[in-house]
Backbone as a ProteinNet text record, in pm:
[ID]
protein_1_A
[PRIMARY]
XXXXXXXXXXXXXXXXXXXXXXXXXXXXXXXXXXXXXXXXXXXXXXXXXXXXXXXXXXXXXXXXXXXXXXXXXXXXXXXXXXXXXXXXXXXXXXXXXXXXXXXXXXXXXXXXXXXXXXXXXXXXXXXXXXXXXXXXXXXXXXXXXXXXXXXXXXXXXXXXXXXXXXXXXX
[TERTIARY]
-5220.1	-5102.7	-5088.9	-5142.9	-5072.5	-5191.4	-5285	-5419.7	-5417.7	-5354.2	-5300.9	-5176.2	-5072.4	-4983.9	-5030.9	-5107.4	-5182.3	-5238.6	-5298.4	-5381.3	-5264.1	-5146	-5081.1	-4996.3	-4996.4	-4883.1	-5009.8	-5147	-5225.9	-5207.5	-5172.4	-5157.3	-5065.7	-4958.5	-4823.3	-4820.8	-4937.3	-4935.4	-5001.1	-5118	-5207.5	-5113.3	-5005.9	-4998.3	-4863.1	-4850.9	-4792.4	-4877.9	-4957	-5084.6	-5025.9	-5088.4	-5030.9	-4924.4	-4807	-4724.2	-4747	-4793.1	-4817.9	-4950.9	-5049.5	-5161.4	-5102.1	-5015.6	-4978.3	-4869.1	-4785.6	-4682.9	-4786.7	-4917.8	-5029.2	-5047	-5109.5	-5169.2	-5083.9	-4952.3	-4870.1	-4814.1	-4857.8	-4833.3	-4922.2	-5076.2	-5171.1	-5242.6	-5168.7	-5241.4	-5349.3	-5491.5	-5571.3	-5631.2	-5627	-5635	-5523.1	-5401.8	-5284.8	-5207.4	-5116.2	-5036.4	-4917.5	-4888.4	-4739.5	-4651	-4493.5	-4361.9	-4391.3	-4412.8	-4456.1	-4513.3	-4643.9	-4664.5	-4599.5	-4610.2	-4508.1	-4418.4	-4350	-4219.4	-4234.4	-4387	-4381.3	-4411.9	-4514.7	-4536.3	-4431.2	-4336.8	-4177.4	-4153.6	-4104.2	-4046.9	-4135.5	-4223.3	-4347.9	-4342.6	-4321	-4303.2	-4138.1	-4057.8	-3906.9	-3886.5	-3948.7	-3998.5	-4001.4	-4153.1	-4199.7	-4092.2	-4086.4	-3945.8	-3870.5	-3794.8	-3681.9	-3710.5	-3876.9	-3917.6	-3966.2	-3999.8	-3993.3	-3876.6	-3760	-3638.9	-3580.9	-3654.3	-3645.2	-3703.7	-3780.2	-3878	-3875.8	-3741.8	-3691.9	-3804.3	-3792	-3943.5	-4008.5	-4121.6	-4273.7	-4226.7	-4143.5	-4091.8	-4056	-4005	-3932.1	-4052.3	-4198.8	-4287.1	-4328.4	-4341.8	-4380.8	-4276.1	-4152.8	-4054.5	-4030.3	-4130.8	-4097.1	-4220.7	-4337.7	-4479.1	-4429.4	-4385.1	-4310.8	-4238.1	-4173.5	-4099.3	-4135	-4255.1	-4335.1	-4424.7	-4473.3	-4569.8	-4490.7	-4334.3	-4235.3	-4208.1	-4209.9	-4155.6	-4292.4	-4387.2	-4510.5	-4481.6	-4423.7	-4436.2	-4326	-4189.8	-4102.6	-3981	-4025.1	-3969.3	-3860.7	-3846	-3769	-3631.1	-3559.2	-3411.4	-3410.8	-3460.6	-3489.5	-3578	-3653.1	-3737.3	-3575.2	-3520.8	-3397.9	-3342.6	-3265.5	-3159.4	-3221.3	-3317.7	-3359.2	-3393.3	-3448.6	-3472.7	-3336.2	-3279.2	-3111.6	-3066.2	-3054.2	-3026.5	-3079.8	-3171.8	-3287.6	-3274.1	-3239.2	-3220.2	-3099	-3022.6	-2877.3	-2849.1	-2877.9	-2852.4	-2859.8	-2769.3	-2761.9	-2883.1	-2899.2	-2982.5	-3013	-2964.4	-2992.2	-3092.8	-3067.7	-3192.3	-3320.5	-3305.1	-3407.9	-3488.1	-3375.3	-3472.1	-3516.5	-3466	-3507.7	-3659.7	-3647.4	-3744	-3880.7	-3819.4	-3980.2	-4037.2	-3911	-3971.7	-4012.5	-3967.4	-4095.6	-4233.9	-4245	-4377.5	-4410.1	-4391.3	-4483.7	-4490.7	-4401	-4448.8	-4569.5	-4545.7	-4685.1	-4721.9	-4789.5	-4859.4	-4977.7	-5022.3	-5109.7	-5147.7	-5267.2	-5353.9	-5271	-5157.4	-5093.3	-5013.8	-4996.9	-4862.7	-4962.5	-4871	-4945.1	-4870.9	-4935.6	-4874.9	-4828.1	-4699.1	-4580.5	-4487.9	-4510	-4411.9	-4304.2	-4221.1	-4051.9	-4048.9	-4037.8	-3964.6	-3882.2	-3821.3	-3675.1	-3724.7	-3847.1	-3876.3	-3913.3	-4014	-4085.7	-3957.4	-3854.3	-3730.7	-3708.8	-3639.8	-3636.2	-3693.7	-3838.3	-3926.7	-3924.2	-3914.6	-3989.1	-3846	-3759	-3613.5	-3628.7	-3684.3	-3736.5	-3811.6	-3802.6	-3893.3	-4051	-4110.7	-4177	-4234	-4267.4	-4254.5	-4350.6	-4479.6	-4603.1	-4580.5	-4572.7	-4538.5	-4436.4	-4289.1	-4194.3	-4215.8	-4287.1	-4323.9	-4444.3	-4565.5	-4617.7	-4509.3	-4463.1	-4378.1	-4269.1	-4222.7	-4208	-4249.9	-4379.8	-4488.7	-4482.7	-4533.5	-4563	-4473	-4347.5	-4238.4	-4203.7	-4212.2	-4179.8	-4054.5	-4013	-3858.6	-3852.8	-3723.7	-3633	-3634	-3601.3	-3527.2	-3419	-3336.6	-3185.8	-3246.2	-3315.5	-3384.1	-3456.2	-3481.6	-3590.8	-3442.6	-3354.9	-3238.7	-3176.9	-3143.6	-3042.5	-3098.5	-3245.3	-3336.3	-3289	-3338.8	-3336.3	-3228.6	-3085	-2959.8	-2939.1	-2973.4	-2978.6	-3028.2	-3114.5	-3255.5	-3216.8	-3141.3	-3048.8	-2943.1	-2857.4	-2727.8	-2771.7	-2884.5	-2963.1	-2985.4	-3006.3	-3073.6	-2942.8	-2884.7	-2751.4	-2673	-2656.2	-2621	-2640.6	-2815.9	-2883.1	-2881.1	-2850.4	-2809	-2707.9	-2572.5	-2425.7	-2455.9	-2517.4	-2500.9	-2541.5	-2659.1	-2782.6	-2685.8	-2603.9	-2502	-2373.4	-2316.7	-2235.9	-2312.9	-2417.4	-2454.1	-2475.7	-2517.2	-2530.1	-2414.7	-2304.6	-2128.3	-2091.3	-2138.2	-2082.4	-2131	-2290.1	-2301.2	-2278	-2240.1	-2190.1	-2098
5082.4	5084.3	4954.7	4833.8	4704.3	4695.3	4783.2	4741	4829.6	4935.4	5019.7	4931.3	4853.7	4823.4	4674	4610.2	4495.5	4600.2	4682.9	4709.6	4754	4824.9	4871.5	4786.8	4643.1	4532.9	4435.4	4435.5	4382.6	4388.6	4505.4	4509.7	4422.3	4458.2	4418	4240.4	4196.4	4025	4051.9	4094.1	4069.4	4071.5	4179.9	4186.4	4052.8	4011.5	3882.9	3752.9	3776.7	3661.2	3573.3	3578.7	3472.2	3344.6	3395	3315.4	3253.1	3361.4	3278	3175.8	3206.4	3082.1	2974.5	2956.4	2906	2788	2861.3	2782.5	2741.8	2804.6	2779.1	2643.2	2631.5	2480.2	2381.4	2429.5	2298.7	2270	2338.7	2311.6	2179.8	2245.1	2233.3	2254.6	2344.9	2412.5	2522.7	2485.7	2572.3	2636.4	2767.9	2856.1	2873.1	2868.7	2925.7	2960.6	3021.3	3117.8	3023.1	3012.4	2980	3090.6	3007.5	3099.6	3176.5	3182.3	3294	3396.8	3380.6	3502	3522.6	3451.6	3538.8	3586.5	3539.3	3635.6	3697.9	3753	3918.2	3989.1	3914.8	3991.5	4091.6	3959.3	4061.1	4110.8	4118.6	4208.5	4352.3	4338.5	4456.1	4557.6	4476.2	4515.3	4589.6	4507.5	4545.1	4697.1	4715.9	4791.9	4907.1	4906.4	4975.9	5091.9	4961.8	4990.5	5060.2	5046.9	5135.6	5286.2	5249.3	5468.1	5508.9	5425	5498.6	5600.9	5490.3	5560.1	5669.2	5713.9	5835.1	5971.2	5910.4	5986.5	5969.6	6060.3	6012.4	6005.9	6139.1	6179.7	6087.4	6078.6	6007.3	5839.2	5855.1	5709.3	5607.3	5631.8	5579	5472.3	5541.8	5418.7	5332	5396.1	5362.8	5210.1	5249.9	5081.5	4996.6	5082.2	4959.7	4866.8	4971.3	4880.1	4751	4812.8	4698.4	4626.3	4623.7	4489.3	4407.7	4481.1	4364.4	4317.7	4320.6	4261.5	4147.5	4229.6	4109.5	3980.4	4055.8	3926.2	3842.7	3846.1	3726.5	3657.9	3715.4	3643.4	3543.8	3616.1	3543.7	3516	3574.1	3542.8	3640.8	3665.1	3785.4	3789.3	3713.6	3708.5	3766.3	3711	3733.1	3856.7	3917.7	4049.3	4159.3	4108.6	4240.2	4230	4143.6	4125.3	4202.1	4176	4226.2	4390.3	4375.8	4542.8	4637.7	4580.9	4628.3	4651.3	4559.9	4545.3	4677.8	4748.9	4769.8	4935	4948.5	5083	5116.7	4989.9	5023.2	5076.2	5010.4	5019.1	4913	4895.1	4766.9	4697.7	4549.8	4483.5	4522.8	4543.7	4590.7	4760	4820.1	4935.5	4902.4	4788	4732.4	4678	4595.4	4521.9	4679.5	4780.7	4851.7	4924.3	4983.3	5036.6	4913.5	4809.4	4690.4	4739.7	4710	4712	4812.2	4962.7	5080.8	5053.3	5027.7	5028.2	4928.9	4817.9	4714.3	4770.9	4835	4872.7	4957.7	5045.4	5174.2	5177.1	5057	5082.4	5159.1	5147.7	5317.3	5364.3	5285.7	5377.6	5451.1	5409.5	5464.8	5570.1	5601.3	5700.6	5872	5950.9	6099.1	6159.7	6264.5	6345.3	6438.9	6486.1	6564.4	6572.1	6431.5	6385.9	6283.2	6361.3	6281.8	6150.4	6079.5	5907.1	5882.9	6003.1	5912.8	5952.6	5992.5	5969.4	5877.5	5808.4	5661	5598.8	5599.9	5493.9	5489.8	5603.9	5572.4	5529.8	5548.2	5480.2	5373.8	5326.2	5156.1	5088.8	5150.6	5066.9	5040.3	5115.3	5068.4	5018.5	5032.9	4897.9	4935.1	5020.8	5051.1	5213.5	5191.6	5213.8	5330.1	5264.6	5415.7	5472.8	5441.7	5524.7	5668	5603.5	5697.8	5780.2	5744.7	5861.2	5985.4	5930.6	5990.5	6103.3	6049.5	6110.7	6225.3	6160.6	6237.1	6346.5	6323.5	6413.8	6551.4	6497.6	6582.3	6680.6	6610.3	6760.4	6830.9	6788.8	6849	6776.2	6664.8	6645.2	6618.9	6643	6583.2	6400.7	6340.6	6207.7	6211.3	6256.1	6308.6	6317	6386.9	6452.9	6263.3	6249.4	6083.5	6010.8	5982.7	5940	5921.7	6111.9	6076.5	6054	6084.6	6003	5860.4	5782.6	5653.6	5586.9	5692.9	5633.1	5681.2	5742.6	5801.6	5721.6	5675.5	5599.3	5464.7	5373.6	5250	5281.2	5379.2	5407	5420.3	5476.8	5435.3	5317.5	5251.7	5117.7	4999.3	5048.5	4972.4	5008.5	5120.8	5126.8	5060.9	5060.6	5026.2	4903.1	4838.8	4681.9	4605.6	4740	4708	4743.1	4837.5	4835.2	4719.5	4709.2	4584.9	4484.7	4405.2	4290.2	4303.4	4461	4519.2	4433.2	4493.8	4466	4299.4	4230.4	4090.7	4029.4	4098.2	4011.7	4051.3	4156.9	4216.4	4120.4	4089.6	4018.8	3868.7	3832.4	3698	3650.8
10354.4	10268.5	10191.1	10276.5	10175.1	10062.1	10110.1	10024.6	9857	9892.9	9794.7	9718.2	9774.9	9724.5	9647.6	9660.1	9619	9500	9466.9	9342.1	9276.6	9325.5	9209.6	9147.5	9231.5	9164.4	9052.4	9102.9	9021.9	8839.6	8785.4	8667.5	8602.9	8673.8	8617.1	8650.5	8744.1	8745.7	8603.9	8604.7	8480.7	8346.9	8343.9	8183.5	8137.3	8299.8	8293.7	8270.5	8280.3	8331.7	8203	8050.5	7971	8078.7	8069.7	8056	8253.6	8344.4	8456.5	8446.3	8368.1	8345.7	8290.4	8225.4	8146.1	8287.5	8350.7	8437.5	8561.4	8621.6	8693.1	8641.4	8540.1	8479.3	8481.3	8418.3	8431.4	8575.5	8645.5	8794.5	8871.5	8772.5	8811.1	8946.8	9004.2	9137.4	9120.6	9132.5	9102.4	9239.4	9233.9	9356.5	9454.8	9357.5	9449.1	9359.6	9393.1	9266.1	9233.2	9113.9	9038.1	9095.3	9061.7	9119.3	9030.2	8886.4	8827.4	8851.9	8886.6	8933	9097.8	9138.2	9313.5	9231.9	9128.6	9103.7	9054.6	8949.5	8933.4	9005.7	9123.8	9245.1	9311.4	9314.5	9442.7	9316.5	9158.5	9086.4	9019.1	9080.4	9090.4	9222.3	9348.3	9466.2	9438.5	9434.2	9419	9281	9214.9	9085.3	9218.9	9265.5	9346.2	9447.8	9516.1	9622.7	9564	9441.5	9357	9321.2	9294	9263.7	9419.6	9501.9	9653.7	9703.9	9649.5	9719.3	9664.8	9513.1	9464.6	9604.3	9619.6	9654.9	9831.6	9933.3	10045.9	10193.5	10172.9	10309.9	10321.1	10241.7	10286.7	10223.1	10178.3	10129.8	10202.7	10339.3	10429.3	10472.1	10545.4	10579.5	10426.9	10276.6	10197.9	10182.3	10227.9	10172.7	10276.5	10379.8	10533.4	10501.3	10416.8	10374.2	10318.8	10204.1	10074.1	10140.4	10225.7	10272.6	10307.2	10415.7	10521.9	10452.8	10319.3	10234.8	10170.7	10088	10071	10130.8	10273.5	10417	10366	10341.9	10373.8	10260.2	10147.2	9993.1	10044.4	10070	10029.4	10133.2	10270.5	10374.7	10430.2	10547.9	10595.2	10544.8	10521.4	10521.7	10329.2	10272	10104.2	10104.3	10151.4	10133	10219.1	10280.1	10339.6	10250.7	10174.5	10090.1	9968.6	9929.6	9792.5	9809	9914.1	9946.8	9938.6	10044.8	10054.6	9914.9	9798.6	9718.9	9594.3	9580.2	9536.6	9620.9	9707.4	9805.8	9827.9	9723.1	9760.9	9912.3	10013	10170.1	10181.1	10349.2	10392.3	10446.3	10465.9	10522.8	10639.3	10754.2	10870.5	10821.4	10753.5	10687.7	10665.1	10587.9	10509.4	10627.2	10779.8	10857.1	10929.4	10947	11069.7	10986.1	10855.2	10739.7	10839.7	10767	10801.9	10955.9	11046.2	11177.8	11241.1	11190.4	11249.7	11161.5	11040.3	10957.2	11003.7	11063.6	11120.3	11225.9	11354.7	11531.8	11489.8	11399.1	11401.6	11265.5	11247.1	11142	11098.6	10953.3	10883.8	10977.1	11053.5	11117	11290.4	11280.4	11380.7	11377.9	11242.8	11219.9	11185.4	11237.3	11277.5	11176.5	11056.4	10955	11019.9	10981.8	11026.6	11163.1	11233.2	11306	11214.1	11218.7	11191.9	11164	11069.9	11044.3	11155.3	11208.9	11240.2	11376.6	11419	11629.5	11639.9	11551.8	11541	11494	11470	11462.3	11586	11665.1	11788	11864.5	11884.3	11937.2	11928	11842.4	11754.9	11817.8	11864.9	11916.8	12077.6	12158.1	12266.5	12323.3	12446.5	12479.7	12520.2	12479.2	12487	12395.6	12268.2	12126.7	12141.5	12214.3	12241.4	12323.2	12427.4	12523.5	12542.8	12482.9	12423.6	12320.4	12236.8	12110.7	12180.5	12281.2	12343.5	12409	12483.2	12551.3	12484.9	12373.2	12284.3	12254.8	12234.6	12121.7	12249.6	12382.4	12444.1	12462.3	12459.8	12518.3	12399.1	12318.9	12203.1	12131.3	12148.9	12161	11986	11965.9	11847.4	11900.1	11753.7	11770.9	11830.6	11808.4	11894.4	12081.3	12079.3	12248.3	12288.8	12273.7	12280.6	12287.1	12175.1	12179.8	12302.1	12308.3	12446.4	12584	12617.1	12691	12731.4	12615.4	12673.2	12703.8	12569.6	12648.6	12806.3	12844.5	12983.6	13107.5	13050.3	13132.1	13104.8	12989.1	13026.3	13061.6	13138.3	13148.8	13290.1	13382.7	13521.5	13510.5	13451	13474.7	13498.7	13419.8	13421.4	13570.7	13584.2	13704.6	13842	13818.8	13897.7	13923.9	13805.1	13857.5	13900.6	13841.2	13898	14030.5	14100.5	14256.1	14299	14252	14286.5	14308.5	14223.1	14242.6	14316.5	14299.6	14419.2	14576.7	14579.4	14705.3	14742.4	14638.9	14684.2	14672.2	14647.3	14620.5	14776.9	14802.3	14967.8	15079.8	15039.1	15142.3	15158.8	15032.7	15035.5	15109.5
[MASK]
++++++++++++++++++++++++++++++++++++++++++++++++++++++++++++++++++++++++++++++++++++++++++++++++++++++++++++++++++++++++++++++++++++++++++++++++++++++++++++++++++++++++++

């Protein structure tokens, strides 16, 4: 995915190129990019991001790609904001979008399992395992959902007795 998203922002540096060769030299940093071009980079990426969200289904890993390519340009807190911005959704979207497309990335994600089981997944604590688990029973995101609230709602328990018992014997 980022390798695809690198050729399709390539043009749009190029038909910038003039004026970024131009802020390159007077930089004089040769073999590293001017803010110029990083900034048509993210406004190529951010471009991008904007006709993704036309496009909802298969879009969802497509703008978690674009972020986490963003995050390297220009740093996590500025790739949410701009995304958010750009998807018209909040930052916390933009961070959760990044963080399933980074837990299961390309070569991990299976055509016609759900965005939103690998959300759930990607929220616990153990991301493969649960989607496995998932996969096998057949479950909805909702079904995986109320799983794990179930399974920290034991766990929790399990530790209020746990300290029940060491307050008793104190």
């Amino acid at each position: 995915m980022v390798e695809a998203t690198v050729n399709e922002i390539e043009p749009r540096v190029e038909a910038d190129e003039n004026n970024a060769e131009r802020t390159w030299r007077e930089v004089g940093g040769e073999g590293k990019p001017s803010r110029a071009v990083v900034r048509a980079s993210i406004s190529s990426l951010l471009e991008l991001l904007g006709k993704e969200a036309e496009n909802e289904l298969s879009s969802r890993w497509r703008q978690g790609d674009l972020i986490l390519e963003m995050k390297e340009q220009v740093g996590a807190m500025n790739a949410y904001r701009e995304a958010a911005v750009v998807l018209c959704k909040s930052v916390r979207w933009s961070v959760e979008l990044a963080k399933v497309a980074d837990v299961f990335q390309p070569g991990r994600r299976r055509p016609g399992v759900e965005w939103s089981l690998y959300r759930v997944a990607a929220n616990s604590n153990d991301p493969f395992r649960y989607l496995r688990m998932a996969l096998d029973r057949r479950w909805s995101s909702k079904d995986l959902q109320r799983y794990l609230d179930s399974a920290r709602e034991a766990r929790t328990q399990e530790y209020k007795a746990a300290a029940q018992g060491v307050d008793a014997e104190s």
